[in-house]
C-alpha positions in Angstrom: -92.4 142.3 141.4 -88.8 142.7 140.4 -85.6 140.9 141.5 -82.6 142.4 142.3 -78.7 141.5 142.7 -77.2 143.1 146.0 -73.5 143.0 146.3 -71.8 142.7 149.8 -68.1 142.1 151.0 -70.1 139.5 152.9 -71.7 138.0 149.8 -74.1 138.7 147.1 -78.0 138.4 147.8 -79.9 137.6 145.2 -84.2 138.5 145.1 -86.1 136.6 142.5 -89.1 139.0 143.4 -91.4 136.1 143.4 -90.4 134.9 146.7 -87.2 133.0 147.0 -83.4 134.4 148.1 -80.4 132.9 147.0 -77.1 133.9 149.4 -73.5 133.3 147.4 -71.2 133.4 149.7 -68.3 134.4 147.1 -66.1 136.5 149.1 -63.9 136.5 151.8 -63.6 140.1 153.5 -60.2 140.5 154.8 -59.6 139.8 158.4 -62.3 137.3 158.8 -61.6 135.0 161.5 -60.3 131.7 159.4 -63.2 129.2 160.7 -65.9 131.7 159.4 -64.1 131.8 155.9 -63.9 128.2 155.6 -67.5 128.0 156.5 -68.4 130.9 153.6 -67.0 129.0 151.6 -68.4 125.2 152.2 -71.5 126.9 152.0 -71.4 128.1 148.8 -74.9 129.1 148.3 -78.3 128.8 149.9 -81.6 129.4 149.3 -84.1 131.2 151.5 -87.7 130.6 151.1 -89.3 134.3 152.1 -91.6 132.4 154.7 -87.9 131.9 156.7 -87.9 135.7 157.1 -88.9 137.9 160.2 -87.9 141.4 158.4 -85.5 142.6 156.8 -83.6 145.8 158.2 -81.1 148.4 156.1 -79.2 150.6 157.5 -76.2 152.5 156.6 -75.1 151.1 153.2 -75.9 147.6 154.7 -78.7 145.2 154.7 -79.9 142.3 156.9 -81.8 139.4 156.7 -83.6 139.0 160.2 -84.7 135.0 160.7 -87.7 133.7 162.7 -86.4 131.2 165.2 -86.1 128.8 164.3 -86.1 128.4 160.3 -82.0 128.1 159.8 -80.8 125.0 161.9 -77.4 126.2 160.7 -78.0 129.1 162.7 -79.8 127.6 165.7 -76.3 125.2 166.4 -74.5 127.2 165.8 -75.5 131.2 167.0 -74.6 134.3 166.1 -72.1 135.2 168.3 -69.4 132.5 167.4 -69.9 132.3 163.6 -71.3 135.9 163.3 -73.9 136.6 161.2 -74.5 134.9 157.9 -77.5 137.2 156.9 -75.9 140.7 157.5 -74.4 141.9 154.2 -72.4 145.4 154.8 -71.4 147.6 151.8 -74.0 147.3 149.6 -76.1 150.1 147.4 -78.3 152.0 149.7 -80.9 152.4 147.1 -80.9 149.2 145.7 -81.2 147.6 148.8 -83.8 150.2 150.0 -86.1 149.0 146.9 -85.1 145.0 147.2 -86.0 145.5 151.2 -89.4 147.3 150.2 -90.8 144.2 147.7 -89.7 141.5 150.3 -91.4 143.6 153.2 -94.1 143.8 150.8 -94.4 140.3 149.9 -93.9 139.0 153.4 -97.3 141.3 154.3 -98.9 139.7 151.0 -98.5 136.1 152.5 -99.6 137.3 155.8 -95.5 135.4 157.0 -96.1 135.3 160.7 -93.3 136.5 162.8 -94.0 133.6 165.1 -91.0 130.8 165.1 -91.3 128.8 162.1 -89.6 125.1 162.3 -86.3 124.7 159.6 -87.0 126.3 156.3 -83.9 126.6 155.3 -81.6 123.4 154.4 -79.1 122.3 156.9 -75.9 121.6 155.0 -75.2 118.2 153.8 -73.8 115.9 156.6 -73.2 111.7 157.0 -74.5 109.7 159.2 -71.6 109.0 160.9 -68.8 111.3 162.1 -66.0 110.7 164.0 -64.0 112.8 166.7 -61.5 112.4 169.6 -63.0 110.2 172.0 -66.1 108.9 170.1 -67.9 108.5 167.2 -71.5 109.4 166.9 -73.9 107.7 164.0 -77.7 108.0 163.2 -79.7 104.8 162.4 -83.3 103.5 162.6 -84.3 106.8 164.9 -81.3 106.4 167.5 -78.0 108.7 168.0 -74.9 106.2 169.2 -72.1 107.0 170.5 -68.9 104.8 170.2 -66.4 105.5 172.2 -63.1 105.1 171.5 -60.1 103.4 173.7 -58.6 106.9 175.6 -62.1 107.2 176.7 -62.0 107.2 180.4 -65.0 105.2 182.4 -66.9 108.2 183.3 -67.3 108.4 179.5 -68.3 105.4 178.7 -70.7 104.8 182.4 -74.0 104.1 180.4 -72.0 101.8 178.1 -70.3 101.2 175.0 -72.2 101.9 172.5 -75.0 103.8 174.4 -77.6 104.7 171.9 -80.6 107.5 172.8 -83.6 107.4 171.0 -83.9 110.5 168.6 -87.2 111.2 170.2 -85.7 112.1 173.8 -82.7 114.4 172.7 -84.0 118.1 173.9 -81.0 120.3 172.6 -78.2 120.0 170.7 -75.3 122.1 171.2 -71.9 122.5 169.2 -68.6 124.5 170.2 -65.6 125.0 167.9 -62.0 125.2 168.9 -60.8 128.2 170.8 -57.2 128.9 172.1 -56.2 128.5 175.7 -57.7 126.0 178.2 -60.4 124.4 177.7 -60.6 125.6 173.8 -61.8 122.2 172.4 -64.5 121.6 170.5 -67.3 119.6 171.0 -70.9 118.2 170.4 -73.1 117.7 173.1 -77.1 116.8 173.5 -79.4 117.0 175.9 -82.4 114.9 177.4 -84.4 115.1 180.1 -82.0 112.7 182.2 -79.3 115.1 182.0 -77.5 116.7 185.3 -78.1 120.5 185.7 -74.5 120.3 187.1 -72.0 118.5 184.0 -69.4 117.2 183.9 -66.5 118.7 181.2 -67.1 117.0 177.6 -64.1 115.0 178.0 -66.1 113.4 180.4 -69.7 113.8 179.5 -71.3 110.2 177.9 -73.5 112.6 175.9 -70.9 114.7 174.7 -68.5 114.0 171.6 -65.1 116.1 171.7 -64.1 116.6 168.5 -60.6 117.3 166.5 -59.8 121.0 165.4 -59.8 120.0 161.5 -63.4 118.7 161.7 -65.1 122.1 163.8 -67.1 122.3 160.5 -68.0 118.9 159.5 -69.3 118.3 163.6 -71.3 121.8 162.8 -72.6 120.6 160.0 -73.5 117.2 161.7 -75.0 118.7 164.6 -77.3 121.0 162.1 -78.8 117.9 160.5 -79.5 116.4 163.9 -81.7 119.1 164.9 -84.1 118.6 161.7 -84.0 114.9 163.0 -84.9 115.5 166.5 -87.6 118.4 165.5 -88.6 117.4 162.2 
């Protein structure tokens, strides 16, 4: 089949006709909110297997990449509504995008690509193995997530001790919030198990939350993405 080159304010999208998509995020669109053009631009590029597709959808001078749950750990962190979506490229050629969305429907049917979750097919971003934030510091070693908290940490934080370490093989969910103005804006990482209270306590206050510091919302994203291919590898 052929490739294709699909230019978007949003980025360009690149079809190798053979089965692989590369995403440059080269571009920032005017008016983008600044933590989604930092994160465009980290990014760089990635590449999408066509097995880490659902469909793919044009419509008016745009085209969209549709996921199966599941492939992106990026995007399970992370959601669409707070970093919108990174698969939705506006502006582009209608025809040229009609014909690249016609060979990747056609070679998702050719595989036989179920539409079924699939589990992280996409890379998560690079990330350490440590990271640091306001109140504690969280680090993976030999299958365990610790958490290290820090002095101003008051002793609700720190009630299952310091360090308290949960075996990678308990942690359920991992969630991560950026920085928002007003009350209660701080970001945060946070995991689940299933010891954890339907009714939580604020992060500030959580043992299995970390809050973290407004210059590191990406590097705690990118952190929290690489935990989820550890938890569900």
């Amino acid at each position: 089949m052929a490739g294709g080159e699909l230019t978007s304010t949003n980025g360009t999208v690149v079809w190798d006709g053979a089965g692989t998509l590369r995403i440059r995020y080269d571009g920032t669109p005017p008016g983008l909110d600044p933590l989604i053009g930092s994160l465009r631009t980290r990014l760089g590029e990635r590449v999408l297997p066509v097995e880490a597709l659902q469909s793919v959808e044009v419509y008016d001078a745009g085209l969209r990449l549709v996921l199966r749950d599941g492939a992106d750990p990026l995007q399970a962190v992370s959601g669409v509504d707070v970093l919108g979506d990174l698969y939705d490229f506006p502006g582009v050629d209608p025809a040229l995008a009609e014909r690249i969305a016609g060979d990747i429907r056609h070679t998702l049917t050719r595989r036989d690509v179920p539409a079924a979750a699939a589990r992280w097919l996409v890379a998560p971003p690079p990330a350490p193995d440590r990271i640091a934030g306001r109140d504690a510091a969280l680090s993976v070693a030999n299958g365990q997530l610790t958490f290290t908290y820090q002095l101003r940490a008051g002793r609700r934080k720190k009630a299952n001790g310091n360090p308290w370490s949960v075996p990678l093989d308990t942690i359920l969910e991992v969630e991560w919030h950026p920085h928002r103005g007003g009350l209660g804006g701080r970001g945060y990482l946070r995991i689940s198990t299933d010891r954890t209270p339907l009714d939580r306590p604020k992060p500030k206050h959580d043992p299995a939350a970390m809050v973290s510091t407004r210059d590191a919302d990406l590097d705690v994203l990118f952190f929290a993405a690489r935990l989820l291919t550890r938890i569900r590898p």
